[in-house]
C-alpha positions, 0 to 999 in steps of 0.5 A: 500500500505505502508503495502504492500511495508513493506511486501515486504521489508521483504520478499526480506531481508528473500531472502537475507539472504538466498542467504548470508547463502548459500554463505557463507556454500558452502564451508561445502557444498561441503566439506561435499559432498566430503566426504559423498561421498569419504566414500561411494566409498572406504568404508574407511573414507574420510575426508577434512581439509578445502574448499574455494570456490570462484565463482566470479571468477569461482576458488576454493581450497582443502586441507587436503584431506586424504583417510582412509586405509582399515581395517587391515592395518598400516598407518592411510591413503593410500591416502593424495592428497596435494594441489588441486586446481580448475576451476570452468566454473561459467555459470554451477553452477545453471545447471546440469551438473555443469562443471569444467574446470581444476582440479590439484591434486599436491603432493599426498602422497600413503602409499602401505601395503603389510601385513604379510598375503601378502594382500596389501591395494591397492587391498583391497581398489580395492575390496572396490569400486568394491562393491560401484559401484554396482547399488542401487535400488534408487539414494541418497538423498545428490546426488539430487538437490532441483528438484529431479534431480541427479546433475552431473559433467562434469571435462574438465581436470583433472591432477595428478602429483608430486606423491609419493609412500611409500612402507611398506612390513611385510617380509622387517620387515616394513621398507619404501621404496619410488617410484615416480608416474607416471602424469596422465591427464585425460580430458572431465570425464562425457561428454559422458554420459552428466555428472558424479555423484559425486559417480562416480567421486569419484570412476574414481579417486580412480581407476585411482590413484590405477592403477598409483600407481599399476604400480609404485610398479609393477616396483620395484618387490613387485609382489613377496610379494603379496599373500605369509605370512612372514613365507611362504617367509622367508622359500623360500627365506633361501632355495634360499639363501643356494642354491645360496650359493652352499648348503655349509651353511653359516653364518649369514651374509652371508646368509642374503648377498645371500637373498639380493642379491635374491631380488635385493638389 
């Protein structure tokens, strides 16, 4: 019996410690997950500063969440989401769907590109999820649980506000103009079809903060750069200005004051 109880003893300290060391690396956990899976969906590198999970009390927080830029453009990010705060429904945590009541993104910085090409990172970052989206043969390994079953999300509210967009076009020779983003609310994501996989979360926001920040730079006439190299509009836009100039020339100066008056400077 006495060898029994130690048996015993052992076997629930091994336990313990188990339950300790997963506490303790939830935080990686879920860290790791948002960026495997960030990466997957905008096939850009996604990387996380730092995670802190509280379940006692059903909350957690993330920053330095920072979306890479597709291939071929400028900034290091398009996307930099700020301070992100969350509510966690506890009662969810050990089932599928796990369920978040509440997930805040505060502040989220967009760098838009239009590059010398007339190719922006917006549509290029389209392009990227579109093709992520596509069905796999088999689900992921990293988005099973321990019983094989896909885990899943159901976020009761979710909400995007304080954003800005910086603008960076190569026929403006790169200069930054900026424009804020309109709020955004979504609310029950994944309810309908009993929960959202974290891949498919990823990509909903990526789309929805593309969307946003699509119709922000719409607004403010950059539809004018996209799909025309410098030259092509360098070309058109000296042609306008000699024309608004009555085809009399003009100097430097005065030519550049047309050109800016054509593009609603």
């Amino acid at each position: 019996m006495k060898k029994l109880l130690i048996a015993v003893g052992v076997l629930l300290l091994v336990v313990a410690g188990a339950l300790i060391f997963a506490w303790s690396s939830l935080d990686g956990i879920v860290k790791t997950a948002i960026e495997t899976f960030g990466s997957q969906a905008t096939q850009t590198q996604v990387t996380v500063a730092k995670v802190q999970i509280k379940l006692q009390d059903g909350s957690g927080s993330i920053g330095g969440l920072n979306v890479g830029n597709p291939k071929g453009f400028t900034d290091a990010n398009i996307f930099q989401l700020g301070a992100i705060s969350t509510k966690i429904d506890t009662s969810s945590v050990t089932k599928n769907p796990v369920v978040i009541d509440e997930l805040i993104i505060s502040s989220p910085q967009v760098f838009y590109e239009i590059d010398k090409s007339g190719a922006s990172n917006l549509d290029a970052l389209k392009r990227n999820l579109a093709a992520s989206s596509r069905p796999a043969s088999s689900g992921s390994a990293a988005e099973k649980s321990a019983g094989g079953d896909e885990v899943k999300i159901i976020i009761r509210r979710l909400v995007i506000e304080g954003g800005q967009a910086s603008m960076r076009i190569a026929a403006l020779s790169g200069k930054q103009q900026s424009v804020t983003l309109p709020r955004i609310e979504l609310t029950d994501i994944g309810k309908k079809s009993g929960g959202a996989t974290a891949l498919e979360v990823a990509q909903l926001l990526s789309n929805t903060m593309l969307k946003n920040v699509q119709g922000a730079v719409m607004g403010v006439g950059v539809q004018q750069y996209l799909g025309k190299s410098v030259d092509e509009l360098k070309g058109n836009l000296q042609k306008g200005a000699m024309e608004k100039l009555g085809g009399a020339g003009g100097s430097g100066d005065q030519i550049g004051g047309a050109i800016k008056g054509l593009l609603g400077k």
